[in-house]
C-alpha positions as CSV (number, residue, x, y, z in Angstrom):
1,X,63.7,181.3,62.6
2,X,60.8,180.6,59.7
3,X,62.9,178.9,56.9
4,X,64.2,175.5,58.1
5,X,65.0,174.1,54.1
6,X,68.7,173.6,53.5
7,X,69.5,174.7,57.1
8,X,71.8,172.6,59.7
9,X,70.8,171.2,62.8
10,X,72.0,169.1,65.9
11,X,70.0,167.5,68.8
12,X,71.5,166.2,71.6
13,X,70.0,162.7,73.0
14,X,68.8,162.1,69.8
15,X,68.9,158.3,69.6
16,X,65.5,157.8,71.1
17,X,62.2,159.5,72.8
18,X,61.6,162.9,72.6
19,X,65.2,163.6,70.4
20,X,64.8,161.2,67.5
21,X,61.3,162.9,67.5
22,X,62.3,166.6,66.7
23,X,65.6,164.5,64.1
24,X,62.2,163.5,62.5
25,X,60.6,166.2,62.1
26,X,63.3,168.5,61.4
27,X,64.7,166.1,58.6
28,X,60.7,166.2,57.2
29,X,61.4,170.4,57.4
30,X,64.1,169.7,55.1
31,X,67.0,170.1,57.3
32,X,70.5,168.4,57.6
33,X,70.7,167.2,61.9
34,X,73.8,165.8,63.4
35,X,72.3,163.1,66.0
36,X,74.2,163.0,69.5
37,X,73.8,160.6,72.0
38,X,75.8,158.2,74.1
39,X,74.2,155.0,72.8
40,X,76.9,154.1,70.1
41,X,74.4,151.1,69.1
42,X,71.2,153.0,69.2
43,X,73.2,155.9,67.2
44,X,74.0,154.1,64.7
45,X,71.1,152.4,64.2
46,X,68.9,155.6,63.9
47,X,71.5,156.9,61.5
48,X,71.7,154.1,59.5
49,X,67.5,153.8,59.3
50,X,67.4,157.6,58.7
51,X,69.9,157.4,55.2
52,X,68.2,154.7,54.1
53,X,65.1,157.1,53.6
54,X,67.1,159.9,52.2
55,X,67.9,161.7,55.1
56,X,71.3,164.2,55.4
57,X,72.4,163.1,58.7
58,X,74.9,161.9,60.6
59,X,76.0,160.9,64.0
60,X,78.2,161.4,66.8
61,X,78.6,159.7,70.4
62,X,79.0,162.4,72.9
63,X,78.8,162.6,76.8
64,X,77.5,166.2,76.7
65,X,78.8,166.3,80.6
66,X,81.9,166.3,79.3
67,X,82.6,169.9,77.7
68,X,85.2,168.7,75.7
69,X,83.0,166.2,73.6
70,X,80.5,169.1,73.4
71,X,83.4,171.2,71.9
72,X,84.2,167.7,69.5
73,X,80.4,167.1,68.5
74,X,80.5,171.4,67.4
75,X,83.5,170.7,65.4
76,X,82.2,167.9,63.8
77,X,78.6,170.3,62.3
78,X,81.0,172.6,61.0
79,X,83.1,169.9,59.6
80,X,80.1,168.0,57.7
81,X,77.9,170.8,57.0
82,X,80.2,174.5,57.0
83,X,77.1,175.8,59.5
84,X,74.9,175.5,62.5
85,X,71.2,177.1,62.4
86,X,69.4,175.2,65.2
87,X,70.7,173.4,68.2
88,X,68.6,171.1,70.4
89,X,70.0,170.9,74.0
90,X,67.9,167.8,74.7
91,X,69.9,164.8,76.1
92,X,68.5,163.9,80.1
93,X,68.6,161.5,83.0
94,X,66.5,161.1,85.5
95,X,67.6,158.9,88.9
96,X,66.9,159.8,92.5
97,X,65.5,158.5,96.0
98,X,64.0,160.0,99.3
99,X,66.2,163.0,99.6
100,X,68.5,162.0,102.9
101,X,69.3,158.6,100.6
102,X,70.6,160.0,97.5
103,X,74.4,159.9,97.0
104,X,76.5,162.7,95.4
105,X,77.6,160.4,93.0
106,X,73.2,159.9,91.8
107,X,73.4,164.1,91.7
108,X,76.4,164.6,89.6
109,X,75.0,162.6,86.8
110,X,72.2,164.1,86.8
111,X,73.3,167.6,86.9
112,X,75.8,166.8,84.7
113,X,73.6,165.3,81.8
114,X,70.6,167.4,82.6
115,X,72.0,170.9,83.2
116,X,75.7,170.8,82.9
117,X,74.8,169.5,79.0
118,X,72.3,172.3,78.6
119,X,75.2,174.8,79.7
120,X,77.8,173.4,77.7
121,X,75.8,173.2,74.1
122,X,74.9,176.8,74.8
123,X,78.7,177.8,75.5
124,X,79.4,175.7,72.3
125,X,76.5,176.2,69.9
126,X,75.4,179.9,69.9
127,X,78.7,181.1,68.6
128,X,78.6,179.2,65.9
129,X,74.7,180.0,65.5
130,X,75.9,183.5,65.5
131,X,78.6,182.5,63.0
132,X,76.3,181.2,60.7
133,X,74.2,184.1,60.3
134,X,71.6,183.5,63.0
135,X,69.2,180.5,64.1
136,X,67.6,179.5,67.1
137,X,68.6,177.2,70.5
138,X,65.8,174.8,72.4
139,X,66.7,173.7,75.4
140,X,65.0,170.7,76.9
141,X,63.6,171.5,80.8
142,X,60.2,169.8,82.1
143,X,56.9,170.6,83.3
144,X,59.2,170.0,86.7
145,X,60.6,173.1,86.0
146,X,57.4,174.6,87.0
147,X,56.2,172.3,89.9
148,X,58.8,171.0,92.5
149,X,56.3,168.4,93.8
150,X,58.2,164.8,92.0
151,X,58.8,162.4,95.0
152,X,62.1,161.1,95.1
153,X,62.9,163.9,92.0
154,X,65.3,166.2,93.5
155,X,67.9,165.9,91.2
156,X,65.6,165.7,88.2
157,X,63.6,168.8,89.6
158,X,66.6,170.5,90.4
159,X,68.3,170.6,87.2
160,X,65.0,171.2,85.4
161,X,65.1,174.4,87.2
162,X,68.6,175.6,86.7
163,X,67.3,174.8,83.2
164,X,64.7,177.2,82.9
165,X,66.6,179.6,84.8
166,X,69.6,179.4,82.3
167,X,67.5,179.4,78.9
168,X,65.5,182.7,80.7
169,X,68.2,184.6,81.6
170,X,69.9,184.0,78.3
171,X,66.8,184.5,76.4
172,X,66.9,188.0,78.1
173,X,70.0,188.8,76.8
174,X,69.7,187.6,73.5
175,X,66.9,190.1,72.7
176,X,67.9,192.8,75.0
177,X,70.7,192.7,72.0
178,X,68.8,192.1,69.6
179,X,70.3,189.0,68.1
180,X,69.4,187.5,65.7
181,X,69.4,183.9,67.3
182,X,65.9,182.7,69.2
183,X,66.1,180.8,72.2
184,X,63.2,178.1,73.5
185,X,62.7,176.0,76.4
186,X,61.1,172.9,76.1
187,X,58.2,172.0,79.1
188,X,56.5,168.7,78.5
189,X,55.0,166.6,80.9
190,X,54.8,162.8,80.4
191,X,56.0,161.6,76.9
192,X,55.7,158.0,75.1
193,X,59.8,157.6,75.8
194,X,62.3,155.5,77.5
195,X,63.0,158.1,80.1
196,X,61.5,155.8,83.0
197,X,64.1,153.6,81.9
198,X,66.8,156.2,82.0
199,X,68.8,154.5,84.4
200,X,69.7,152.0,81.9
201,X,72.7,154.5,80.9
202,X,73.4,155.2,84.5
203,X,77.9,155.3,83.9
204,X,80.1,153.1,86.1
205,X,80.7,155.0,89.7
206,X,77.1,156.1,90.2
207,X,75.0,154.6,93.3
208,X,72.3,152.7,92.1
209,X,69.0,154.1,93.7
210,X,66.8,151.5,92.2
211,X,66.0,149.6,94.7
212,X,65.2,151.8,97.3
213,X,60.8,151.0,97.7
214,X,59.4,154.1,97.0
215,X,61.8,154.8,93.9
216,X,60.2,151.7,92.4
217,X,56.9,153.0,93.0
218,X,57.4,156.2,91.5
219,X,59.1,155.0,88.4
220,X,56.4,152.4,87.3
221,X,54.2,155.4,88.3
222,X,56.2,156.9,85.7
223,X,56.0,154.5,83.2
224,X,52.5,153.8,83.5
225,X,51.9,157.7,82.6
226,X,54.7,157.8,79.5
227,X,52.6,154.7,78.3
228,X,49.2,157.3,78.4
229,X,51.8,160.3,77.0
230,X,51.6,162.5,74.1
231,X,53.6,160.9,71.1
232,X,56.9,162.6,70.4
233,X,56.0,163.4,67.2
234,X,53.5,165.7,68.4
235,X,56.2,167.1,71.1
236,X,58.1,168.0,68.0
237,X,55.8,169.6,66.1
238,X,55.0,171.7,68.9
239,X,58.8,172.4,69.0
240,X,58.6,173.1,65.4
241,X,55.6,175.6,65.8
242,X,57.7,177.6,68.7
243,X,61.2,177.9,66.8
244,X,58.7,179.1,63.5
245,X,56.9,181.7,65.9
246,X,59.8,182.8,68.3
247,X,57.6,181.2,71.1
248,X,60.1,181.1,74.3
249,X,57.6,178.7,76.5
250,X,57.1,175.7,74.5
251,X,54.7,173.7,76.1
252,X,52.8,170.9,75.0
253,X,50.7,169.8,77.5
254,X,50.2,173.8,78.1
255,X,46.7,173.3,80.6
256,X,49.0,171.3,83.1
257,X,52.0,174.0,82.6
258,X,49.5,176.8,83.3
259,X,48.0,174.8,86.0
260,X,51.0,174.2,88.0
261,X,52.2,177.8,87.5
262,X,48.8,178.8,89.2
263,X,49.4,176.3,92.0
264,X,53.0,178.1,92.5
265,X,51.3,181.4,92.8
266,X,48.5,180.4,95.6
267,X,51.6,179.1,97.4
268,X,53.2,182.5,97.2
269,X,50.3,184.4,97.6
270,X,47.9,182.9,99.5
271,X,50.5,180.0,101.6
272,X,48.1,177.2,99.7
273,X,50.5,174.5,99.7
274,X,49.9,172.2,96.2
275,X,48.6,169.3,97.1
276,X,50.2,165.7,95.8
277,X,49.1,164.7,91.9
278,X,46.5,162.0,92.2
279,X,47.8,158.6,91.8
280,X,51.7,159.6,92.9
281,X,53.4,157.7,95.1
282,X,54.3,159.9,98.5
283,X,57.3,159.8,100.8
284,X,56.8,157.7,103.6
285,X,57.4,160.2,106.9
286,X,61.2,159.4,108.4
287,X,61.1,157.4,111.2
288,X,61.4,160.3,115.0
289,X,64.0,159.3,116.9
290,X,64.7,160.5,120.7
291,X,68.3,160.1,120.4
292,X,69.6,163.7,121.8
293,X,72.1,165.2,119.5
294,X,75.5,165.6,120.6
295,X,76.7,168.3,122.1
């Protein structure tokens, strides 16, 4: 996908960080973008700030865990615009513990958001990508997707994985035949967003893991690095470059990508197990106990 003038887009999450950053970008490209996200207030806002500089957008609150809003927020491009060209499956949590201490409840929200969205807007958007004579999906995973090594990230990591797995396998079979509909996944590492704060959405009925010691440590980690991040606007117009080029990998802090990558394959190859970032908080070892177990 090289011509983005007059075309239709939608990014999920789009309210804030690295979302409103490709909305941006893609509005400067001279494209139309439905907004999602599930801030009503921080919706509207954007949308409101976005008209008043000429923009075509609108906006739409949608829980992209739920498929059935997906299916609403798809019905609502077609109703505004007649066609979808690009779809941004970007909206993401991030909430966790020491493994043994994080409820189910902490894990469905976070596969939920974080993969079950991903999965949904590609079930709802490609078909009407195809529809529309072609386009291009993004799908938002992580420089997690490539390391497992984020203490107290297990959910995070996890559906950063399936992520990757999803977008590859699909990416596969889009060219295999030969669509006409390009398919990117999205790897950065720490970003100038809100995502430390993620938990600030956290719905009613999931365990707050906030307290727990080494979960504080690792978010103002966290924070600390979105603070030294790239921009978002320079996330996008990495995104931008990708979608333009057919790039599957976009990744824009590419030397850490490839460096974890080559970590992964001296664990494989040569059992060198990667060590700890420098500066991240570690996982305090569990307490032995002598206690038999019962027979």
């Amino acid at each position: 996908m090289d011509q983005f003038e007059s075309k239709v887009a939608v990014v999920t999450g789009a309210a804030s960080g690295i979302g409103l950053g490709l909305v941006e970008r893609f509005v400067q490209a001279g494209m139309s973008v439905m907004l999602s996200d599930v801030d009503e207030a921080g919706l509207d806002r954007e949308v409101g700030r976005l008209r008043q500089e000429g923009a075509d957008v609108s906006g739409f609150v949608a829980d992209v865990s739920d498929h059935s809003q997906v299916e609403a927020l798809g019905e609502s491009v077609l109703r505004r615009w007649g066609a979808l060209h690009l779809a941004c499956n970007n909206a993401g949590v991030d909430a966790g513990a020491p493994f043994t201490d994080i409820p189910l409840s902490v894990w469905d929200w976070v596969m939920g958001v974080n993969f079950y969205g991903v999965l949904h807007g590609c079930q709802v958007f490609l078909p009407l990508i195809r529809e529309s004579g072609g386009g291009h999906i993004v799908n938002t995973a992580s420089l997690a997707a490539l390391s497992g090594n984020t203490p107290t990230g297990s959910p995070y990591v996890t559906s950063k994985f399936a992520v990757l797995g999803l977008s590859e396998n699909l990416a596969h079979e889009l060219l295999q035949a030969e669509e006409n509909v390009g398919l990117s996944v999205l790897c950065p590492a720490f970003v100038r967003t809100r995502m430390p704060e993620s938990e600030r959405n956290r719905p009613p009925g999931v365990a707050d893991t906030s307290a727990d010691p080494v979960r504080r440590a690792v978010v103002a980690h966290n924070a600390r690095s979105a603070e030294a991040g790239l921009s978002v606007a320079e996330v996008a117009e990495t995104t931008l470059d990708a979608i333009r080029e057919g790039r599957f990998f976009v990744l824009p802090h590419r030397d850490e990508a490839i460096a974890a990558t080559e970590a992964r394959l001296r664990w494989m190859r040569d059992s060198v197990e990667p060590s700890v970032r420098p500066g991240r908080p570690t996982i305090p070892k569990a307490p032995v106990t002598t206690q038999k177990a019962a027979r």
